[in-house]
LOVONU-24852 format. One record per residue (C-alpha): x, y, z; residue in one letter; chain. Coordinates in steps of 0.001 Angstrom, whole numbers. Layout:
BEGIN
<r <X Y Z> a A>
...
***
This chain:
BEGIN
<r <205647 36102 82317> x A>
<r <202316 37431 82855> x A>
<r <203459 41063 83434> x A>
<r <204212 40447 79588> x A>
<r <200460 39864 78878> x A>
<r <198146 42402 80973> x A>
<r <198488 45386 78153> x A>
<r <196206 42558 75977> x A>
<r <193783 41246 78700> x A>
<r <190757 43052 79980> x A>
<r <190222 44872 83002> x A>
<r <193950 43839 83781> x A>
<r <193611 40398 84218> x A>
<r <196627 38143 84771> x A>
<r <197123 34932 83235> x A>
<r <196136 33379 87069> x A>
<r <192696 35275 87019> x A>
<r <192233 33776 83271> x A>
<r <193106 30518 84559> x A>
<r <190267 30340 87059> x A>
<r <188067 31912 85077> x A>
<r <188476 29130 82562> x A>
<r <188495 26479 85406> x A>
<r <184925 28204 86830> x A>
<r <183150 28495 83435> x A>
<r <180403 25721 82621> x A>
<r <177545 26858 79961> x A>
<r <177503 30303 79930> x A>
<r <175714 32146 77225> x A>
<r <177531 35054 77093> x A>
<r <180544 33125 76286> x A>
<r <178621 31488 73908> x A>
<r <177930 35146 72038> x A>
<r <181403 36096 72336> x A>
<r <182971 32952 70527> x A>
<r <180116 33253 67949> x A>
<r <181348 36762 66993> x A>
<r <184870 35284 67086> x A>
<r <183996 32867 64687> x A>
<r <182724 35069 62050> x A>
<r <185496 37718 62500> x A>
<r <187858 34892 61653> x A>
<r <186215 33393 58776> x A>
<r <186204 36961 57605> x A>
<r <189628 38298 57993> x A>
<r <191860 37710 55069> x A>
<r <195403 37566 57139> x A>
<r <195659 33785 56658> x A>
<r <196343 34200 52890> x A>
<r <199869 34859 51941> x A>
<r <201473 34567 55329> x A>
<r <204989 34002 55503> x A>
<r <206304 31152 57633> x A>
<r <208161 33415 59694> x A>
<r <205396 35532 60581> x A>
<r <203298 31777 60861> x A>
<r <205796 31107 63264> x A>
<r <205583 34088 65539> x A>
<r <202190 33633 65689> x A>
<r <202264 30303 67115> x A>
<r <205416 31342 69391> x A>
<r <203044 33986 71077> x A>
<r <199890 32253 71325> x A>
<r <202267 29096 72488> x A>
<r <203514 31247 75440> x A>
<r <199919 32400 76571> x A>
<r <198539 29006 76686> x A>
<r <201756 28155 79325> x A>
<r <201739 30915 81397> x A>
<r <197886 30132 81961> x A>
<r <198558 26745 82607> x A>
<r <201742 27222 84552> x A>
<r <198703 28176 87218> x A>
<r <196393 25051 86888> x A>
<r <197130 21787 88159> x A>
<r <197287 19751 84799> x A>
<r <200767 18609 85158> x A>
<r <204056 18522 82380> x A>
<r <201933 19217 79412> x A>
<r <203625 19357 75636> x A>
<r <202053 21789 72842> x A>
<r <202576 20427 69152> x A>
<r <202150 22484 66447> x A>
<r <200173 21232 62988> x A>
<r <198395 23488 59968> x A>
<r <194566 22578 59516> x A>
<r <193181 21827 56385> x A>
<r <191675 25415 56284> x A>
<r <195085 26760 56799> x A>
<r <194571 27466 60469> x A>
<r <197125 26937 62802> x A>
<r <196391 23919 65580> x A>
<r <197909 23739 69149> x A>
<r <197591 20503 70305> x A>
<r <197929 20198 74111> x A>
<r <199239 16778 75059> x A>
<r <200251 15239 78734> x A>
<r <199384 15404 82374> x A>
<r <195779 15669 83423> x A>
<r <194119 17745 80785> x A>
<r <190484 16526 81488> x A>
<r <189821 19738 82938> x A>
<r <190667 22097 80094> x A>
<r <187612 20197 78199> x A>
<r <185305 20549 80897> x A>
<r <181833 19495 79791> x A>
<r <180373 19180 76023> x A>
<r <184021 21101 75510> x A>
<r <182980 24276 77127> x A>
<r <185760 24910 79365> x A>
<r <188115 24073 75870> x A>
<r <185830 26792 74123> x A>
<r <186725 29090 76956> x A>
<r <190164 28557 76169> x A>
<r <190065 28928 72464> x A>
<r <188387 32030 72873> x A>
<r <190962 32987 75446> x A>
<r <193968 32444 73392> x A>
<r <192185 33538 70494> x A>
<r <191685 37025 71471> x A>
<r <194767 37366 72960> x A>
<r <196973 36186 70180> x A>
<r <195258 38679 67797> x A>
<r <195835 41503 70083> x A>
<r <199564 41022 70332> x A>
<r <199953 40140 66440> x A>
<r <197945 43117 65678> x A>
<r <195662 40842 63471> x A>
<r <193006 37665 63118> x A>
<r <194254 34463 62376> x A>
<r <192765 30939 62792> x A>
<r <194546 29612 66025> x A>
<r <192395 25947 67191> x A>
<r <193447 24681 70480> x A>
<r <192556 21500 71077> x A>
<r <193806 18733 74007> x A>
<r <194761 15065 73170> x A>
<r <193313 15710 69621> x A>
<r <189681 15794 71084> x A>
<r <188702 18515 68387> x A>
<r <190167 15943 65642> x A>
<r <187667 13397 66999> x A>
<r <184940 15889 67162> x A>
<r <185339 16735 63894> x A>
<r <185392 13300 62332> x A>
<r <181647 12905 64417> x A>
<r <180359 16397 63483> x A>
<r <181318 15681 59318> x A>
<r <179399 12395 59769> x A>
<r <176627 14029 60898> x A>
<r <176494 16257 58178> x A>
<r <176854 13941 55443> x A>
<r <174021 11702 57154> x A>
<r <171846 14570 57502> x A>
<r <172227 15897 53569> x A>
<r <171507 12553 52646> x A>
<r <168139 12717 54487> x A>
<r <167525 16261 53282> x A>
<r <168002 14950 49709> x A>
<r <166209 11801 49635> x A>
<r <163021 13325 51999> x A>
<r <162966 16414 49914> x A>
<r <162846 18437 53543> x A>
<r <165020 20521 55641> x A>
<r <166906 19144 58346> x A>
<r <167747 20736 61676> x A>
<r <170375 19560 63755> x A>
<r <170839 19656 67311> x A>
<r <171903 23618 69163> x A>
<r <175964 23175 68405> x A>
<r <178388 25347 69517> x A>
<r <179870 28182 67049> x A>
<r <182677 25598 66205> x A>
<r <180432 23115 65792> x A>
<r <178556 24584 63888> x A>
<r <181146 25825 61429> x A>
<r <182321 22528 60681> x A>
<r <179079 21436 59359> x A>
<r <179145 24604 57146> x A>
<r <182497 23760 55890> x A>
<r <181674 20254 55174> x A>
<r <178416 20408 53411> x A>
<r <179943 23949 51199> x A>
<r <181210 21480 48144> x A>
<r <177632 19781 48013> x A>
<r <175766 21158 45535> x A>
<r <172708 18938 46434> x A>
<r <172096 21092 49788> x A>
<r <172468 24553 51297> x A>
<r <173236 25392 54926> x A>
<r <171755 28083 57151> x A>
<r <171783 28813 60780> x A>
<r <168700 29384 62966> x A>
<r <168290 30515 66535> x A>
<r <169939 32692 69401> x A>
<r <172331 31774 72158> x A>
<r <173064 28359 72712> x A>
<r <170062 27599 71075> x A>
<r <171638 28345 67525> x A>
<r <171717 25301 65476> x A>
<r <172297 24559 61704> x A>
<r <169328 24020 59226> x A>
<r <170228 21235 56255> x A>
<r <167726 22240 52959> x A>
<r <168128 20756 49647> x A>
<r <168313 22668 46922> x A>
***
């Protein structure tokens, strides 16, 4: 199957060269740049709206058959990939089974790899963005849960110390989920400060 997928992939990588790629990749900060302009090009596309569920389900058929034929050249085992709809609308490919501690690597970078991968690929063969989260064992679902408590805490602290509050460097994901959870408050704004992996989110009341 990966003749199927070099017209996307760039310069003519196979889904075995993207597999150790992904496999090799620790903190790198051009990665880091890359999935930060992902990010924003999917928060700004407007293809999500109005989708049919037939063209929702080609999507996930073709970014489904990416993520195997990388993984059909990793040693991670049988591994099952459910599908679920975020509460943003995005589409969620949860990877389940076999040894998947690999495909989170450290701090998740070696699952940012992925989503990136994936990503990028998907809206090359669909022609167009749409929000497509990979996640393994529902490790982004926990992640989330953390990173939305540590947004509420810190708009709490912005609001009752009258002072901006800067979190931790996050990742672009990371960092979008504390946008997204603090955008109903109307006690606080968010902002984001900083280059590279450096980038963190700023917490200011209003």
């Amino acid at each position: 199957m990966a003749e199927e997928f070099e017209d996307v992939l760039s310069p003519e990588e196979t889904a075995e060269e993207l597999a150790e790629t992904i496999e090799e990749i620790e903190d790198e900060e051009e990665l880091e740049e890359e999935v930060e302009e992902f990010v924003e090009e999917v928060e700004d596309t407007e293809a999500a709206q109005g989708i049919t569920d037939e063209e929702l389900d080609h999507i996930a058929d073709t970014a489904i058959a990416f993520i195997s034929d990388i993984l059909s050249y990793m040693n991670v085992g049988e591994v099952e990939i459910n599908e679920y709809e975020g509460d943003e609308g995005e589409l969620i490919l949860d990877l389940t089974g076999g040894d998947l501690a690999i495909l989170i690597g450290r701090h998740g970078k070696t699952l940012d790899a992925l989503q990136f991968l994936v990503s990028t690929a998907t809206a090359r063969m669909i022609g167009y963005r749409y929000p497509v989260v990979v996640d393994v064992e529902g490790y982004k679902g926990r992640q989330r849960e953390k990173l939305e408590s540590v947004a509420y805490s810190a708009a709490e602290r912005a609001v009752s110390q009258n002072r901006s509050v800067r979190l931790r460097p996050m990742t672009p994901y990371e960092r979008r989920i504390i946008h997204i959870t603090l955008a109903n408050d109307p006690r606080v704004e968010t902002a984001s400060e900083g280059e590279g992996t450096a980038r963190r989110v700023v917490v200011l009341p209003v």
